[in-house]
DRENBAKE-208033 format. One line per field, with one value per atom (N, C-alpha, C, O, CB): x, y, z. Coordinates in nm, 4 decimals. Glycine has a CB too. Example, Ala and Ser with C-alpha at 12.3 -4.5 7.8 and 13.67 -1.06 7.14 Angstrom:
! residues 2
c1 <- [1.3190:1.2300:1.3200:1.4236:1.1308:1.2850:1.3670:1.2900:1.3409:1.4084]
c2 <- [-0.5690:-0.4500:-0.3300:-0.3319:-0.4473:-0.2250:-0.1060:0.0030:0.1138:-0.0598]
c3 <- [0.7800:0.7800:0.7800:0.8465:0.9046:0.7080:0.7140:0.7870:0.8039:0.5725]
This chain:
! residues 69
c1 <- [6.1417:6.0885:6.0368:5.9633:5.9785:6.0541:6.0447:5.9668:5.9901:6.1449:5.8339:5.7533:5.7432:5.7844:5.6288:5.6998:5.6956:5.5276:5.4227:5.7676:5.5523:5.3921:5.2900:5.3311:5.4106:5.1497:5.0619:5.0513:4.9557:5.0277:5.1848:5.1566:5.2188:5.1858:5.2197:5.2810:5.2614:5.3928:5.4026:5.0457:5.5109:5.6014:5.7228:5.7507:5.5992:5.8067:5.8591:5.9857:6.0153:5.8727:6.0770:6.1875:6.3055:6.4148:6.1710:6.2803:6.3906:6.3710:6.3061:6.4462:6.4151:6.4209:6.5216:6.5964:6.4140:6.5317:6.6683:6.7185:6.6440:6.6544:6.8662:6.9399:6.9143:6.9212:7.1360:6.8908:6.8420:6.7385:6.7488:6.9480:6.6097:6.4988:6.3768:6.3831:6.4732:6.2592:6.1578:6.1086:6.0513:6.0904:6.1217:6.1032:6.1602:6.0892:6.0515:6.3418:6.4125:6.3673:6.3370:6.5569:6.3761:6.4103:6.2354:6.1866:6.4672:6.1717:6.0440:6.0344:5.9320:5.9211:6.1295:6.1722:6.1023:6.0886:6.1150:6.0624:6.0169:6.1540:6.2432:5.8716:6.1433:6.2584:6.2088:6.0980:6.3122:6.3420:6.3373:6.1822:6.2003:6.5087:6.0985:6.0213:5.8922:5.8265:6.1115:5.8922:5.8246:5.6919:5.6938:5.8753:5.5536:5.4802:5.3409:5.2823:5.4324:5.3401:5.2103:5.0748:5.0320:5.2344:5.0136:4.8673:4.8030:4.6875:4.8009:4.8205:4.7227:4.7968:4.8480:4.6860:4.7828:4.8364:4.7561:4.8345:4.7857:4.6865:4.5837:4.6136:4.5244:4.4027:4.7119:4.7846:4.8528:4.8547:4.9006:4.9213:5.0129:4.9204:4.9682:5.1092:4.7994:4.6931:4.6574:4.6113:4.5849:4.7001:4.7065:4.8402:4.9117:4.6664:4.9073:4.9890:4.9747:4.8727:4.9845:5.0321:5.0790:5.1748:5.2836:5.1185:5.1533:5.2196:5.3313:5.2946:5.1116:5.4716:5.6267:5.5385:5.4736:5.7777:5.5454:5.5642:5.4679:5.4770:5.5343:5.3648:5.2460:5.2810:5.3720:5.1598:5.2026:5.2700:5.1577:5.0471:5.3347:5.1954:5.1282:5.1430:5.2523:5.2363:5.0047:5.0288:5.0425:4.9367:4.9310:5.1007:5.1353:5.1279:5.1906:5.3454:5.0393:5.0027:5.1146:5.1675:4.8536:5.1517:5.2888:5.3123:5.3647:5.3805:5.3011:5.3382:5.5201:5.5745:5.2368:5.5751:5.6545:5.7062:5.6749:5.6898:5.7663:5.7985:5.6662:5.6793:5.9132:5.5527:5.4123:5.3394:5.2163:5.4215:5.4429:5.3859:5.3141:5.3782:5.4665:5.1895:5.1415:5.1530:5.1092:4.9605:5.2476:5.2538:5.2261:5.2031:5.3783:5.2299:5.2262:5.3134:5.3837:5.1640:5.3634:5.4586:5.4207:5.3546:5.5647:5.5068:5.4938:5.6037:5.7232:5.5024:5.4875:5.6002:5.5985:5.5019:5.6428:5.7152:5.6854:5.7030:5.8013:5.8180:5.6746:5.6434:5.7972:5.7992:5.4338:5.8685:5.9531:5.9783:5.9266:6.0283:6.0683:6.1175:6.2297:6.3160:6.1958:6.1999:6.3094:6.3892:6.3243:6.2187:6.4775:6.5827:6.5737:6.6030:6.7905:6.5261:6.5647:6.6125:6.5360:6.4435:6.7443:6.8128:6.9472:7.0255:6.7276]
c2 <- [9.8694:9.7942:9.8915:9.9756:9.6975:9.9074:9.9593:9.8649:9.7538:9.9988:9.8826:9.8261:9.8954:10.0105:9.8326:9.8368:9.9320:9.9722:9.9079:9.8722:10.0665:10.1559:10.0742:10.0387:10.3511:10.0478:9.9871:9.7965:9.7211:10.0710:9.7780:9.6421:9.5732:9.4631:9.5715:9.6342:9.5801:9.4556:9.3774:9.4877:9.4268:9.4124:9.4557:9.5726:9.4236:9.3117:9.4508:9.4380:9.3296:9.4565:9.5577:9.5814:9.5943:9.6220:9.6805:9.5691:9.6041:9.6222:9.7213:9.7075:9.5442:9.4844:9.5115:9.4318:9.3532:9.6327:9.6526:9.5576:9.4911:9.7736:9.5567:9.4427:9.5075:9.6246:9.4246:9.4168:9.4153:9.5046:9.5783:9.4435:9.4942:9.5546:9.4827:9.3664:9.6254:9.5100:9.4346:9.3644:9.2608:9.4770:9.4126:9.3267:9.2563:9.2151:9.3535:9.2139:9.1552:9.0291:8.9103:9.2367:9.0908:8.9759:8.9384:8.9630:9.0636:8.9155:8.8518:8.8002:8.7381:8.9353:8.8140:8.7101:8.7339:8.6647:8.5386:8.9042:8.9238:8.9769:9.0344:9.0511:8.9356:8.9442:9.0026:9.0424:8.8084:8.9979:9.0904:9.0432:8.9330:9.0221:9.0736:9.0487:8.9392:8.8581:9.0057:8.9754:8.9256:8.9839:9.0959:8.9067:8.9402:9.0175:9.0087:8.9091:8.9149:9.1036:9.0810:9.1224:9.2230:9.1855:8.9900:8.9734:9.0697:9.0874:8.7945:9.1384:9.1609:9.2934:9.3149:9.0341:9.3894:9.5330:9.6100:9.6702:9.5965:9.6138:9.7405:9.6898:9.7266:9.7598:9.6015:9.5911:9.7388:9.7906:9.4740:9.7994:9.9038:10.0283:10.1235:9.9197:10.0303:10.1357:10.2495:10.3636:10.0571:10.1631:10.1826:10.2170:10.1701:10.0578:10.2972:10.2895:10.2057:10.2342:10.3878:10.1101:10.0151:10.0461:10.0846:9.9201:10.0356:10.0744:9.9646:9.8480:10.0748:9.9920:9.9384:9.8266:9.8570:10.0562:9.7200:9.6195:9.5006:9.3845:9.6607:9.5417:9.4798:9.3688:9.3776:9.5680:9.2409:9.1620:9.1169:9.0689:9.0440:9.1354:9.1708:9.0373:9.0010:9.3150:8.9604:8.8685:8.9087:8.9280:8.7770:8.9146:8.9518:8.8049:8.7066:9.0315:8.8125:8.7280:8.7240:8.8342:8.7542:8.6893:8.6756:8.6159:8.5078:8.6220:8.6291:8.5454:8.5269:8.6059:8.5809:8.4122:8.4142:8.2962:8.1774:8.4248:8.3381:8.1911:8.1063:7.9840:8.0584:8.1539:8.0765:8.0614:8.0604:7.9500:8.0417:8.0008:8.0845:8.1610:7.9371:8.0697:8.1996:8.1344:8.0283:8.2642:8.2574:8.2224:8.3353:8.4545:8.1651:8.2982:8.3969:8.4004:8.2994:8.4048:8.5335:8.5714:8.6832:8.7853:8.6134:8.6165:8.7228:8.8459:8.8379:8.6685:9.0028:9.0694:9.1639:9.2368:9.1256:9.1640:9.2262:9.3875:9.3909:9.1655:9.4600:9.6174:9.7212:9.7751:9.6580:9.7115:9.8061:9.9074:9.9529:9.7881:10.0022:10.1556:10.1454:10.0595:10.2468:10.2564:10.2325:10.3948:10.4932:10.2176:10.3921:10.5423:10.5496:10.4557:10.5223:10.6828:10.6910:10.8265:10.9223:10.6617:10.8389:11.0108:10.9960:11.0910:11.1626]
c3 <- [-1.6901:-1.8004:-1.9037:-1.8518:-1.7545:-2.0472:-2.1422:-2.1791:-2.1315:-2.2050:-2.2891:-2.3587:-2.5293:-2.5432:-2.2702:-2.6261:-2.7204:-2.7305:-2.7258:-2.8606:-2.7414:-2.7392:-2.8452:-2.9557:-2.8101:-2.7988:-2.8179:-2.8500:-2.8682:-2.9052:-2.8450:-2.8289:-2.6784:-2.6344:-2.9618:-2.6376:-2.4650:-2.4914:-2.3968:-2.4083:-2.6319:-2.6176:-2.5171:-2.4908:-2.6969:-2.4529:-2.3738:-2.4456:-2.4957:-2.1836:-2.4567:-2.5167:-2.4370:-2.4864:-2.5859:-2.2764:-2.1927:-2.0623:-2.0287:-2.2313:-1.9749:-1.8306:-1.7694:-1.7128:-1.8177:-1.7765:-1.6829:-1.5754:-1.5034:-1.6064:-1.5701:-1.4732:-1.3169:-1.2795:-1.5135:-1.2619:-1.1134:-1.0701:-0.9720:-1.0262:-1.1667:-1.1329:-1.0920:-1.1318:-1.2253:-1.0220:-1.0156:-1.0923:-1.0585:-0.9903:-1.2393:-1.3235:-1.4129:-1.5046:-1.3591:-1.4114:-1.4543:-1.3135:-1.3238:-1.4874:-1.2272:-1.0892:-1.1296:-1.0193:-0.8644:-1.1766:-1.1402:-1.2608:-1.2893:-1.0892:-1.3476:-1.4922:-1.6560:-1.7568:-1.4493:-1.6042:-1.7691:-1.8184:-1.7560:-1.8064:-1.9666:-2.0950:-2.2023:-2.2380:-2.1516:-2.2565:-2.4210:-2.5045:-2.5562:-2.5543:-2.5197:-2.6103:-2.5661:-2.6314:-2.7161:-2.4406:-2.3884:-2.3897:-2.3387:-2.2966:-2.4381:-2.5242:-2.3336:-2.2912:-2.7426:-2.2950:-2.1660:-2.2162:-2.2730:-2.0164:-2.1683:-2.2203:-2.1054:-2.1442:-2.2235:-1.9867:-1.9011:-1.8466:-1.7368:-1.7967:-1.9816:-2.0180:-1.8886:-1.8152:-2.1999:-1.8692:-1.7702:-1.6656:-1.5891:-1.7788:-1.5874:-1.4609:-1.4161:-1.3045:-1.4800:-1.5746:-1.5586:-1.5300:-1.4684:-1.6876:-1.5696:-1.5492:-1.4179:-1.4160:-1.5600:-1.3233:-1.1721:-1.1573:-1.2458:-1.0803:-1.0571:-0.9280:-0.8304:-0.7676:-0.8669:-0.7854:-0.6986:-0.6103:-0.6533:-0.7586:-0.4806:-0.3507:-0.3412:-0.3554:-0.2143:-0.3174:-0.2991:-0.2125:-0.1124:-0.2070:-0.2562:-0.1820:-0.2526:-0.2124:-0.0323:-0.3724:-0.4168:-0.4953:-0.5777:-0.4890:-0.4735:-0.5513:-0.6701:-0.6456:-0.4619:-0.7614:-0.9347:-1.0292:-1.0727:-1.0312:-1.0588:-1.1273:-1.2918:-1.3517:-1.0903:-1.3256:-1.5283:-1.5878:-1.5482:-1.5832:-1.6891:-1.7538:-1.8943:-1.8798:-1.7705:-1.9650:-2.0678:-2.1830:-2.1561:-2.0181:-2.3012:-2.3838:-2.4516:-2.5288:-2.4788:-2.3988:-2.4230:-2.5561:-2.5491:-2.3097:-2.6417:-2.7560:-2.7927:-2.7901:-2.6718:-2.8233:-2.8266:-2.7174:-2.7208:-2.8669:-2.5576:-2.4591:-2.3496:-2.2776:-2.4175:-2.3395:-2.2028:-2.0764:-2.0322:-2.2030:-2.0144:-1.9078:-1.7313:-1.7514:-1.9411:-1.6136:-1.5237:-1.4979:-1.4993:-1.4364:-1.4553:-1.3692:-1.2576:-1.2763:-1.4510:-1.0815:-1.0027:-1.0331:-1.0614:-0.8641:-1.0105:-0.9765:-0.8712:-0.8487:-1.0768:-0.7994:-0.6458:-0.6863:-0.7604:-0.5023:-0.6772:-0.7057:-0.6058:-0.4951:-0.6161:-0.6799:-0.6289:-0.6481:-0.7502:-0.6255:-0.5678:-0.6186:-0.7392:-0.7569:-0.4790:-0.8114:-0.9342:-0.8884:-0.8529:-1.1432:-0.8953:-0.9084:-1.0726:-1.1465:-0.8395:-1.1170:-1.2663:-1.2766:-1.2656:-1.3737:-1.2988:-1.3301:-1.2761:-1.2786:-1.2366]
């Protein structure tokens, strides 16, 4: 998941990642930024708060390993 720096927009959810599969999207703006503040152990399940199209909403997300390289 890519965000754009200081507004906690996200710009990109990679396909078949913890956080495509737990249903955040393009521009999906997260109200409850200092979740990311911490390291979270593979397996944690993370409530993200969301504004999506006007609407706030929760979403679970289960904390997985990402391969990046």
């Amino acid at each position: 998941m890519t965000a754009t720096p200081g507004s906690q927009r996200i710009i990109m959810a990679g396909d078949d990642t913890p956080a495509s599969r737990a249903g955040l999207q393009h521009d999906d703006i997260v109200l409850t930024p200092e979740i990311w503040q911490e390291a979270h152990p593979e397996g944690a399940l993370l409530r993200v708060k969301v504004l999506r199209n006007g609407v706030k909403m929760a979403l679970w997300v289960l904390v997985g390993e990402i391969c990046i390289g």
